[in-house]
C-alpha positions, 0 to 999 in steps of 0.5 A: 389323875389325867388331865384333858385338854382340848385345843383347835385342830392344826393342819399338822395333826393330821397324820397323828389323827389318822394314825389313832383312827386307824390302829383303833379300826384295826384293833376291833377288826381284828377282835371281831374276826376272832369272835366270829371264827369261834362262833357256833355257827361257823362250825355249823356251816363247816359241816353242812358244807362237808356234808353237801360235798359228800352227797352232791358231788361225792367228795370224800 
């Protein structure tokens, strides 16, 4: 069982508090990122960038 307790803030919290923001930003971007590199669409535009380059400017 956890207990919560609930103070006024301090001027020396500060760095803590930006810490904890921080490493929970990070943490979703970092999950985001991976669900949009897999995503369906990211391959779609994978190819029809392969596929432009081919037809327009004869990449092979």
């Amino acid at each position: 069982m956890y207990y919560i307790v609930i103070r006024e803030k301090r001027d020396n919290d500060t760095p803590a508090v930006s810490e904890v923001v921080r490493n929970a930003y990070t943490s979703n971007v970092f999950n985001s990122w991976l669900n949009a590199l897999f995503n369906e669409i990211t391959f779609q535009l994978i190819i029809l960038l392969s596929a432009f380059l081919f037809i327009c400017l004869g990449v092979l």
